[in-house]
N, C-alpha and C positions, 0 to 999 in steps of 0.2 A: 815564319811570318812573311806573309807578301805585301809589298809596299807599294801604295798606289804611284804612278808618274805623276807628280804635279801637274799639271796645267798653267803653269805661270803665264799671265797676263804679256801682253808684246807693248811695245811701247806704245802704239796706238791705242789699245785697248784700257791704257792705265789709262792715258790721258783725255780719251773719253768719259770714263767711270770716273774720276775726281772732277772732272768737269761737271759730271752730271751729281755729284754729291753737293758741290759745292754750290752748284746753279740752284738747286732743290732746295736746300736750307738759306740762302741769299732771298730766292722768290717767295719763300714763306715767310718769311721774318718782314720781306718790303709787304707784302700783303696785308698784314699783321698792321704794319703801321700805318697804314693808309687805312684800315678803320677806326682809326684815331681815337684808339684806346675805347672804343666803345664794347668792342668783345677783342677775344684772340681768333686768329682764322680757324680754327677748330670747334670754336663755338657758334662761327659764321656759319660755319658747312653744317653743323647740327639743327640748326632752324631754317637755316637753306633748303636740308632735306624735308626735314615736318613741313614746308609749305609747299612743297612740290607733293606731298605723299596725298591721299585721300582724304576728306577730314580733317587734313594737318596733324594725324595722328598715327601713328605708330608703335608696336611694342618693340621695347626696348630691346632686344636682342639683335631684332632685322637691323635697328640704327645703328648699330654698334655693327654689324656685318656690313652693311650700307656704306660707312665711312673709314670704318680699316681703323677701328679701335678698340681695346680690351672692352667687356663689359664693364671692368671695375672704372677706367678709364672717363667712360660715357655716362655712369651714374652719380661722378665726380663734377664732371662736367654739365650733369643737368641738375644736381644739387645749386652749381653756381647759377645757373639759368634759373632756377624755380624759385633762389631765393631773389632775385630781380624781378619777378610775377611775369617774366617770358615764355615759360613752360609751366602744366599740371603734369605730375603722374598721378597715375592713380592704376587700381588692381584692374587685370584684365577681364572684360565682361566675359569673354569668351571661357576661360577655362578657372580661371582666380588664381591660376598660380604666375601669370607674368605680369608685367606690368607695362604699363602703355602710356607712352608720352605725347601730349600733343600741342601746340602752339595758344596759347591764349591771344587774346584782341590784344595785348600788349607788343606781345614776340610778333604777331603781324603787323604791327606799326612798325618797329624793328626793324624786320627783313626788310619789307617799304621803303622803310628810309637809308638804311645801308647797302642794298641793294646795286644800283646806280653807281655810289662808290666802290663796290667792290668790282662791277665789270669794269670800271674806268679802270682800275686798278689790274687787272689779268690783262684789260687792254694795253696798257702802258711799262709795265714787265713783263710781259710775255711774247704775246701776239704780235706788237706793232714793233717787235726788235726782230722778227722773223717774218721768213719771207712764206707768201701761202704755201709753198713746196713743202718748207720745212714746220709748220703748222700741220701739214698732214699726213710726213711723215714722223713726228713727234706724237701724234694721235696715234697714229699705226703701231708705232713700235712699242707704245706704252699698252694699249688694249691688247699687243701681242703677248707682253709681259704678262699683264692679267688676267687673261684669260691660263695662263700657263701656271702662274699661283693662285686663280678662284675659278676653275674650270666651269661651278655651278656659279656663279656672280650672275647678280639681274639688276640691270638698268634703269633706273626711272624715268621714263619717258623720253629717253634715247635711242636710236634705232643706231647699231655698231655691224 
């Protein structure tokens, strides 16, 4: 049997990686409360996406690849939204077998009004503690990640 050499992490490499665990789950959770309980930031970024999409409609698979979440995850998540009157699904005209979610005049009042809070918010945890350099190598090195775990990943309306 051959044993692969570890690769153990060097001390800088730890203490970057817990840095960056710990920074990740701290920025989502302050996120999180600065929409003051009106959604969770995971349900921000699901009606975030629908009003950035065409129609504010999408099938539900693309959102769930869109946002980096299980489909069981995402129809969890728009149970909670639908029953708020923020989102319809409904069966996909195109084939009948998926389904497709889109923002109702509710969920766009929504996004509208939480909106403004939530950039104030990426502004004031993220952005405004970092300097432009590290704003775009924080970009850099995270689209380098991504593209290396979603090689096929498509952008809404960001050019990378």
């Amino acid at each position: 049997m051959v044993t692969e050499q570890v690769r153990w992490l060097s001390a800088e490499e730890q203490k970057a990686w817990r840095a960056y665990l710990r920074g990740t789950r701290l920025l989502e959770r302050a996120l999180s409360e600065d929409l003051q309980g009106s959604c969770q930031i995971t349900e921000y970024e699901l009606l975030s996406m629908l009003s950035e999409a065409p129609d504010q409609r999408m099938r539900m698979s693309v959102l769930a690849d869109r946002i980096v979440q299980s489909r069981s995850r995402v129809t969890h998540t728009a149970g909670r939204l639908e029953r708020r009157g923020w989102v319809r699904r409904e069966p996909s005209s195109e084939d009948g077998r998926g389904v497709v979610i889109g923002l109702t005049p509710e969920g766009r009042e929504v996004v509208g009004a939480l909106a403004p809070q939530h950039v104030a918010s990426v502004h004031r945890h993220l952005l405004d503690v970092l300097t432009p350099e590290q704003v775009q190598a924080l970009g850099e090195a995270m689209a380098a990640v991504r593209d290396h775990l979603a090689p096929d990943h498509h952008e809404i309306g960001l050019d990378d």
